[in-house]
N, C-alpha and C positions, 0 to 999 in steps of 0.2 A: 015795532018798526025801527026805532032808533038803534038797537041792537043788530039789525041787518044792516042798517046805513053803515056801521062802525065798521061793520066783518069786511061791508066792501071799500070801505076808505083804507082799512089795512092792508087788503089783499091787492088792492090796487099801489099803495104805495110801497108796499116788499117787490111788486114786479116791476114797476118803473124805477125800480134802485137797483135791482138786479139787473134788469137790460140795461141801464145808464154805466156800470159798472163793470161788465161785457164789452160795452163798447167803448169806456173810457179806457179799461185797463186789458183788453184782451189784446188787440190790437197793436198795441205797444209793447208788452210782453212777446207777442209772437213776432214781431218784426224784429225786437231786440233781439230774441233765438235763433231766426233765421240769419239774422248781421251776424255773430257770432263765429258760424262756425265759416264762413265763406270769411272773413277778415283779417283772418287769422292765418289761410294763406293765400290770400290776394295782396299782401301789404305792397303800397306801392309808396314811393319817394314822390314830392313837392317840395317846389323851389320858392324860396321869399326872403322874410324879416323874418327871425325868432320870435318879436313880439306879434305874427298871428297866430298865436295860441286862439285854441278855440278847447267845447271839451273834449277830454281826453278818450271819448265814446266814439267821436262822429269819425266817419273815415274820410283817410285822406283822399283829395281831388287830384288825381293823377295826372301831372303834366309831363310826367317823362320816368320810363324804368329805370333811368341813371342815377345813382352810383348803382350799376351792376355786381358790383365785391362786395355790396353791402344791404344785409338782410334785419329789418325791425320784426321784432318777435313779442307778442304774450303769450308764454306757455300757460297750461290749464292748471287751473290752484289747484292744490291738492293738500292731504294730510303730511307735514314735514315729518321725512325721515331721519332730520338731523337734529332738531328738537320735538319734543315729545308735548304735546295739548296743544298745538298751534295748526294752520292753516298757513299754506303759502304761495304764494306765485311771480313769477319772474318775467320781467319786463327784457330785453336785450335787444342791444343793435351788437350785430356780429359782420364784421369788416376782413375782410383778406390784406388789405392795403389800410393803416393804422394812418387815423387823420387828425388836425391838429385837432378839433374838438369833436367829443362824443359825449351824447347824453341821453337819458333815459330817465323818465317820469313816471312812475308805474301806481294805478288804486286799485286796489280791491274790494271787490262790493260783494255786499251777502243779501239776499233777501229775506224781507220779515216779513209775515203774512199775520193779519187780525182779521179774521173771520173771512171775508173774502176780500179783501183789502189789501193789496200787497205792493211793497216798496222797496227801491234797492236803497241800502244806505253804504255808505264806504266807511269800512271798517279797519283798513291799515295802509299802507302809503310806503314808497322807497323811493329813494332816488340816487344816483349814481352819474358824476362825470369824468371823462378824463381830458386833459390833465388831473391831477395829479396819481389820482387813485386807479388802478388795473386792473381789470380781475385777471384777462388774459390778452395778448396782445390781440389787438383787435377787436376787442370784445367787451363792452360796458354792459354792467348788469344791474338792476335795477331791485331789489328786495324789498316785496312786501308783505305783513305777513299780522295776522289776527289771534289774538289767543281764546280760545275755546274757553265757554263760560256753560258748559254743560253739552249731553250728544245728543239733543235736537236736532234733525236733520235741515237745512238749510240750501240754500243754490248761492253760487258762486259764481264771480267771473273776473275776471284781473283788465283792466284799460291801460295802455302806455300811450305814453307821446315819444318820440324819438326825435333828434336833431344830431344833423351832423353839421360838420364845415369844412368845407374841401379847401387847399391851399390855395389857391385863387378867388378868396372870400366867399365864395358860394353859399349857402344856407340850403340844405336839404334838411323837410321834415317830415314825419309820417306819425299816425294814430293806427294802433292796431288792437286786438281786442279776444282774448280765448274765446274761447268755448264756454256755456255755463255745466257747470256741473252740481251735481247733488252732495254734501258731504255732513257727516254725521256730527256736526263742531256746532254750539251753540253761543 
């Protein structure tokens, strides 16, 4: 009898950690997937202080499509084609009309999974403003980028925060967010 007690105190406690685990982490994972790929082109501009940073995940609260010439971007990380074992992805606010300040905060996050247990950690980081620094006029880019530690497959996703400042001290800022992808970089 004690040996059945056991079989079902185990079997009991492998399913209440499997559905607690389901419902902890499934939930989250798939709203994160679904935020993804809609955020990436819905990005819209908010107005305030720089210091409301929030994280660089949650999307922005939309009080106005204004600056209209100017588009926050996270393109999807991918395998770099300019350096060779890395992972990389690009943060960007891209402006028609070049403003006194532009900036761009970009992490990269990989998922690591332990049996059924899986967590985003961030794995490399850029940032980029202008003044002084260009890439192109109008254009602040943000490089972040991880070096591969073996070709275990993994998921990815790049987060930015953007802030601009229009000539009449304005503060526009936005969070935008790729797509997760699969990629073979460990």
């Amino acid at each position: 009898m004690h040996a059945r007690a056991f079989r079902v105190f185990r079997s009991s406690a492998l399913a209440i950690l499997t559905a607690g685990s389901v419902f902890v982490l499934g939930p989250a994972s798939g709203a994160m997937a679904a935020g993804q790929a809609s955020s990436a082109t819905q990005a819209h501009w908010s107005t305030g202080s720089s210091n409301q940073r929030s994280s660089p995940a949650l999307p922005a609260i939309s009080l106005s499509g204004y600056p209209y010439d100017c588009t926050p971007r996270s393109d999807n990380p991918h395998d770099s084609s300019t350096y060779g074992g890395v992972v990389d992805g690009k943060g960007w606010v891209i402006c028609r009309n070049q403003r006194p300040y532009e900036h761009v905060d970009s992490v990269l996050y990989r998922q690591d999974c332990w049996w059924i247990f899986c967590v985003w950690n961030a794995v490399g980081s850029g940032s980029m403003t202008w003044p002084p620094t260009v890439f192109t006029y109008g254009q602040v880019r943000a490089l972040a980028i991880h070096n591969c530690n073996g070709s275990s497959s993994h998921k990815y996703y790049l987060s930015s925060y953007h802030e601009i400042h229009d000539y009449d001290g304005t503060v526009w800022y936005s969070y935008t967010s790729s797509n997760v992808v699969s990629l073979n970089c460990g």
